[in-house]
C-alpha positions in Angstrom: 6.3 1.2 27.1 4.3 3.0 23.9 7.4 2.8 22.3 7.6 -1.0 22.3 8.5 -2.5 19.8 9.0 1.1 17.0 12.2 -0.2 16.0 10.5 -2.3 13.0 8.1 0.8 12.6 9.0 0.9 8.8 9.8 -3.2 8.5 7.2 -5.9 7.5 8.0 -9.7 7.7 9.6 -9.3 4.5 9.6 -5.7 3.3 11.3 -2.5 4.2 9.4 0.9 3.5 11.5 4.2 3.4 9.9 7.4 1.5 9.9 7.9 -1.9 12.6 10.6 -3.3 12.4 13.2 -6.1 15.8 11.5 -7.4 16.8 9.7 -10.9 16.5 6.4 -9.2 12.9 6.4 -8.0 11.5 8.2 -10.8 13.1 5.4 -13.2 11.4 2.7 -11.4 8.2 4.5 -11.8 8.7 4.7 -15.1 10.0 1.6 -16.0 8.3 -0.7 -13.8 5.2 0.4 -13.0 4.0 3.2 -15.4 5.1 1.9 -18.3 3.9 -2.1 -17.8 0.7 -1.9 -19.4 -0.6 -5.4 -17.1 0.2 -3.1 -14.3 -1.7 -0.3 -15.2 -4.9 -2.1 -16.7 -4.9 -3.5 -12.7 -4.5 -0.4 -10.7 -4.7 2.9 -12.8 -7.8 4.3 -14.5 -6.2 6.5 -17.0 -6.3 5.6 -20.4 -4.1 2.8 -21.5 -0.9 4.6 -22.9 2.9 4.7 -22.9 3.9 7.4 -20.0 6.4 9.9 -20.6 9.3 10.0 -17.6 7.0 13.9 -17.1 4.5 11.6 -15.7 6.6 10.0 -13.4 7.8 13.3 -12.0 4.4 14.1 -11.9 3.9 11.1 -9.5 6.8 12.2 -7.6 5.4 15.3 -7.0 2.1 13.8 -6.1 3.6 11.4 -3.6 5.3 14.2 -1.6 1.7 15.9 -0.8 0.1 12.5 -0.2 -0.2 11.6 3.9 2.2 9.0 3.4 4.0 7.8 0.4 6.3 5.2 0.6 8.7 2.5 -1.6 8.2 -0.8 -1.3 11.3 -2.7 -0.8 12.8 -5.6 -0.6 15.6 -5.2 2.5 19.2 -5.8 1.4 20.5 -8.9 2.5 24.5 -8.8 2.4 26.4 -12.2 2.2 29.1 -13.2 4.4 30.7 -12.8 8.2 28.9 -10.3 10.7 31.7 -7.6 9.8 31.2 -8.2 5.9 27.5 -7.7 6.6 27.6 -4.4 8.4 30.3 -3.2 5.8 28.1 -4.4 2.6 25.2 -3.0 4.4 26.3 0.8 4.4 26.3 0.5 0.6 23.5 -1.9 -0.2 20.3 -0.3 -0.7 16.5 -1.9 -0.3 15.3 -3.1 -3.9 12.4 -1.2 -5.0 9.0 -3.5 -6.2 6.5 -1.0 -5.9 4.8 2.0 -4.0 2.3 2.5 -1.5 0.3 6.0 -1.2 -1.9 6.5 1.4 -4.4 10.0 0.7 -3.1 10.6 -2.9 -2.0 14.3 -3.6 -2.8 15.1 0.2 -6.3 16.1 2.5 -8.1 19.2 1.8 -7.9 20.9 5.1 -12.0 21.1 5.7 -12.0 17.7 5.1 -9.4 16.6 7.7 -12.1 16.1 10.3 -13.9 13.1 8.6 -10.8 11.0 9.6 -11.4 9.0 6.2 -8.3 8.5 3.7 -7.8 6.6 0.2 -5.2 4.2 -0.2 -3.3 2.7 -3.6 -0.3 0.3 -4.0 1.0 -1.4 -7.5 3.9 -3.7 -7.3 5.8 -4.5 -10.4 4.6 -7.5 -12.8 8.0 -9.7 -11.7 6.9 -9.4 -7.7 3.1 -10.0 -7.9 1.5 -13.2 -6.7 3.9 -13.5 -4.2 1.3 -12.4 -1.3 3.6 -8.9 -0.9 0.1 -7.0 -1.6 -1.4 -8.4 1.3 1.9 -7.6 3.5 1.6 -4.3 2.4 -1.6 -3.8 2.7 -1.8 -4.8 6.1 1.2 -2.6 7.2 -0.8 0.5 5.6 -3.6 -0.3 7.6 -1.8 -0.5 10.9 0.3 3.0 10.0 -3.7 4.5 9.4 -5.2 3.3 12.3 -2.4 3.0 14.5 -0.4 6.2 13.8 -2.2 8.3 11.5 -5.7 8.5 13.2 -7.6 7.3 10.8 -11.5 5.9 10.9 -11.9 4.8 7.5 -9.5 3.7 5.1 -10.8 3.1 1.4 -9.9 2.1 -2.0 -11.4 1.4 -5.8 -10.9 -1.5 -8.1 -12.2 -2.6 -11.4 -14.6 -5.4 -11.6 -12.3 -7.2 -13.6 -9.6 -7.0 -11.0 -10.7 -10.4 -9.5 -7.9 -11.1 -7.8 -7.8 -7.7 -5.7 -11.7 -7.9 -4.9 -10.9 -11.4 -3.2 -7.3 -10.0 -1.3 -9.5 -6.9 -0.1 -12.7 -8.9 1.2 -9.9 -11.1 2.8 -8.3 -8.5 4.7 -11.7 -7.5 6.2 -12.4 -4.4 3.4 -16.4 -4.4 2.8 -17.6 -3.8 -0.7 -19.5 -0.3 0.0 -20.8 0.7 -3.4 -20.1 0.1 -6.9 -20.4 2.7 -10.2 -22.1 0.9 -12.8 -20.2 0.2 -16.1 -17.9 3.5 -15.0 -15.0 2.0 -16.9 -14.4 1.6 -20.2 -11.7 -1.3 -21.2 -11.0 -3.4 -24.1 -14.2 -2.5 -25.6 -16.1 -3.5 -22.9 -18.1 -1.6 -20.2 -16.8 -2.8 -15.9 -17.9 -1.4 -13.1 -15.7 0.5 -10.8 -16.2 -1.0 -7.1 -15.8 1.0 -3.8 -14.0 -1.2 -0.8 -13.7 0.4 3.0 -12.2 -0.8 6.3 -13.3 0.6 9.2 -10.7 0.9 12.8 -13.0 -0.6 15.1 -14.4 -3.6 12.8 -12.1 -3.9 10.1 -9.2 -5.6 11.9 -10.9 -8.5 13.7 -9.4 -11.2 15.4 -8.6 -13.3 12.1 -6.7 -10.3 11.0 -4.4 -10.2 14.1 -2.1 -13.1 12.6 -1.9 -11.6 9.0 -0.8 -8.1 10.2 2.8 -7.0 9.0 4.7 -7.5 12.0 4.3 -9.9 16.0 5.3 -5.8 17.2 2.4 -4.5 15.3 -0.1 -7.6 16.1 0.5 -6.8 19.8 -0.1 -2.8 19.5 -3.1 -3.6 17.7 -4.6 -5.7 20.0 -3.7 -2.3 23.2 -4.8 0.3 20.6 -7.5 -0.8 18.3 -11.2 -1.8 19.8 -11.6 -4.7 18.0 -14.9 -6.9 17.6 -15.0 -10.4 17.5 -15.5 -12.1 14.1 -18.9 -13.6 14.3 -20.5 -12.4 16.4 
């Protein structure tokens, strides 16, 4: 059936994903996690390098909530004990936020709706990183896109600096599509600003099929996306 397989819908191998709220909670982890680590920011945020005020992080809240999809990136609870201590411990344990995942930032202009093309950004906070949950999300964004939100074209900036994201996007199949010469000014030093896309019928090639979030989401992929051999 099409609905095969929805009930992990908002689950990765090892993530959860539920929306982000205007509340205390996520607007502290904004603010203390992400906003305000400075490693974080250099990484994924070209704004100047600055302290943020908890008004930016309501900012971001309010900013999520037009986006197409804005969601926290969690780790799922995992209560100890007996099957009835778990489903007890569960109604009061809450996924563990590590980071955030937008998907077309502040929301679409209607006329441009038809192009079918959408941004995406994630950060995860400096004590989860290197831990491969970038490429996990990632590839669950890219499956919501293509699979659910009808995209074409999914895109996304880095810094030339940001080595370690350049490699993680050519490895998920992202193809460097331009780049703004010395754009970005850092640590008194000039970067470029480089311009990554993914595209539904190419992007997700065979070698992506074992790397996508979920066995449910590999197998819709391989119904609902054309996909064209690697190589050829």
């Amino acid at each position: 059936m099409v609905t095969d397989g929805l009930e992990g819908a908002y689950r990765s191998e090892r993530l959860v994903f539920r929306a982000v709220e205007n509340n205390d909670e996520d607007k502290k982890f904004l603010h203390t996690q992400i906003e305000n680590d400075p490693v974080t920011v250099a990484l994924s945020n070209p704004i100047a390098l600055m302290p943020r005020t908890s008004k930016h992080s309501e900012w971001m809240v309010e900013q999520m909530a037009k986006s197409v999809l804005a969601v926290m990136v969690c780790l799922p609870a995992d209560p100890a004990g007996g099957d009835e201590e778990k489903v007890d411990e569960a109604k009061t344990t809450a996924p563990k936020p590590i980071g955030y995942l937008a998907i077309g930032w502040g929301g679409i202009p209607p006329a441009m709706v038809h192009h079918r093309s959408v941004g995406l950004g994630i950060a995860i906070a400096p004590q989860y990183q290197g831990r491969g949950y970038g490429t996990e999300v990632i590839n669950w964004a890219l499956d919501w896109a293509f699979r659910y939100g009808n995209y074409h074209r999914v895109h996304l900036d880095t810094v030339s600096y940001n080595e370690r994201a350049q490699h993680l996007y050519k490895k998920l199949g992202f193809v460097e599509e331009g780049r703004s010469r010395e754009s970005y000014w850092f640590n008194r030093q000039w970067h470029d600003t480089i311009s990554y896309g993914i595209l539904e019928t190419i992007g997700l090639g065979r070698e992506q099929l074992a790397m996508v979030s979920s066995p449910e989401s590999a197998e819709n992929l391989k119904r609902n996306v054309s996909l064209v051999p690697s190589g050829g």
